[in-house]
C-alpha positions in Angstrom: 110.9 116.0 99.2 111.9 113.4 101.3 110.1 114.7 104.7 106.8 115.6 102.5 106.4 112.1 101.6 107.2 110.6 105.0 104.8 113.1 106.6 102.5 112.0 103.6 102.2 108.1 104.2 102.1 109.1 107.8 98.9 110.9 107.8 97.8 108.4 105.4 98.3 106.0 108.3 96.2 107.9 110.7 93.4 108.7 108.4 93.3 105.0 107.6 93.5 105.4 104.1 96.5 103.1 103.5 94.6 101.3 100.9 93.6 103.7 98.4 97.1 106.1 99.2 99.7 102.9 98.4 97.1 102.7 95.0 97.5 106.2 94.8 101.0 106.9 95.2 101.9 104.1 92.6 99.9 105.9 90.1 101.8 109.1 91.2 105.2 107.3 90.7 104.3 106.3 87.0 103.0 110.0 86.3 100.7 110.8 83.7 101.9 108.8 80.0 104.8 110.5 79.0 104.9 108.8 75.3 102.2 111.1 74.7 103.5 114.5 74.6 103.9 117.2 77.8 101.0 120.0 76.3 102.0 122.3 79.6 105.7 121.9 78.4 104.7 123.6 75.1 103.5 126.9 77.3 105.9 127.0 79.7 108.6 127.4 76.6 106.5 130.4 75.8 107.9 132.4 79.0 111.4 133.6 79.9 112.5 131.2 82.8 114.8 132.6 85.3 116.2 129.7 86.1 115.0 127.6 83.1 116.9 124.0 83.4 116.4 122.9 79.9 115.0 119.3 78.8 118.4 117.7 79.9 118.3 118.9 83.5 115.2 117.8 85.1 116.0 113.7 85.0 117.8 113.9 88.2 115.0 115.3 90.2 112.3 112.6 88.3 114.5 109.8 89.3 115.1 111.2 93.0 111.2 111.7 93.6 110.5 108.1 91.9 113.2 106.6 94.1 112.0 108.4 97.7 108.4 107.3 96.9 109.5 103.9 96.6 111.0 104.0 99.6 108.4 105.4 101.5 105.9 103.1 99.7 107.7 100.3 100.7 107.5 101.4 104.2 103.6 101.5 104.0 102.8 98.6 102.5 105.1 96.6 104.9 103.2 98.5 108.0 99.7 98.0 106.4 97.1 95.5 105.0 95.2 96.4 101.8 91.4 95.9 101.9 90.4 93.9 99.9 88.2 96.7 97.8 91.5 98.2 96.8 92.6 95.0 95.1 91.0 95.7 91.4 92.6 99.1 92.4 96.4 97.4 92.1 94.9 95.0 89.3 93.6 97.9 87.1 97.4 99.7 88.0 99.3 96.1 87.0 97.6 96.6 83.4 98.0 100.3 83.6 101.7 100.0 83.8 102.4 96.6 81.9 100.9 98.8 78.8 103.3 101.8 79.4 106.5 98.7 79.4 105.3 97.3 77.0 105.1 100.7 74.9 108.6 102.0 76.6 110.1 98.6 75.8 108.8 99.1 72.1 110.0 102.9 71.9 113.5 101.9 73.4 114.3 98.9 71.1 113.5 101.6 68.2 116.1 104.1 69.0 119.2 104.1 66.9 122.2 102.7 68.5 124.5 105.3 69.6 127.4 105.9 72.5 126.5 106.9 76.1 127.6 110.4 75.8 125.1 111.0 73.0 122.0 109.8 74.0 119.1 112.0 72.9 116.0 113.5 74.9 114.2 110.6 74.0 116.3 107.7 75.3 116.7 110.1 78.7 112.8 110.4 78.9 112.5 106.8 78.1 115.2 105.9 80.2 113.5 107.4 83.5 110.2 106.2 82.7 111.8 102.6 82.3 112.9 103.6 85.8 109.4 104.2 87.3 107.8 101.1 85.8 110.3 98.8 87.1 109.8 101.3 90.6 106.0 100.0 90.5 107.3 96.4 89.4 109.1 96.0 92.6 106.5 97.3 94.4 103.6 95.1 92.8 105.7 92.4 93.4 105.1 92.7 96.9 101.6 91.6 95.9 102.8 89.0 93.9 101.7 91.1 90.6 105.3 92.6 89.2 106.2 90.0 87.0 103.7 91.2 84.0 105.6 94.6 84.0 109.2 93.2 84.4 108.7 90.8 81.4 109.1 93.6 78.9 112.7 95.0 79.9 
């Protein structure tokens, strides 16, 4: 995963398409809205998975992936200039992902209290999405446009 991203933002790099990819890979790292319900999840139960992880399993490969894009992110916007055309592209992405915090932040607050070792589904998926926004918020910041995002955790 690691070396597909790097190779990634590198040919990004040569194809001089730094602007739209960093606007690109940011929407990548917040995914699609995961509040919403996963339809492909409800086929996929429909088949017997050889090597079926279960709902509980797949965090730590979400959290790797938003974590290496991050860092490779970082990497390209620190070794690139955004056009200015791609500017309403981070502006539209800043509201994008202030209104999934802000929804996150809202979902988390109503979950019952409970210890560590029993969190459900729901605070794991909320959890990791918490993850990715404040992923994004870091690298918004960088553009002086975080703060809207960060403000709900």
């Amino acid at each position: 995963m690691d070396l597909g991203l790097g190779v990634l933002c590198e040919l990004l790099q040569i194809w001089n398409k730094t602007s739209v990819g960093i606007v690109t890979l940011m929407e990548w790292m917040l995914g699609e809205d995961d509040m919403e319900g996963d339809a492909t999840n409800e086929n996929v139960e429909n088949y017997d998975l050889l090597f079926d992880k279960g709902e509980f399993n797949l965090w730590a490969e979400k959290i790797m992936f938003a974590n290496l894009l991050q860092k490779h992110l970082l990497n390209l916007i620190s070794q690139s200039h955004l056009v200015p055309d791609y500017e309403s592209g981070l502006h539209q992405l800043t509201t994008m992902a202030a209104n999934q915090a802000q929804r996150v932040a809202w979902l988390l607050k109503g979950l019952p209290p409970a210890p560590e070792f029993s969190r459900t589904a729901d605070y794991t998926r909320l959890s990791i999405q918490k993850l990715k926004l404040l992923n994004v918020a870091k690298l918004l910041s960088l553009f002086g446009l975080g703060a809207v995002i960060t403000e709900h955790f």
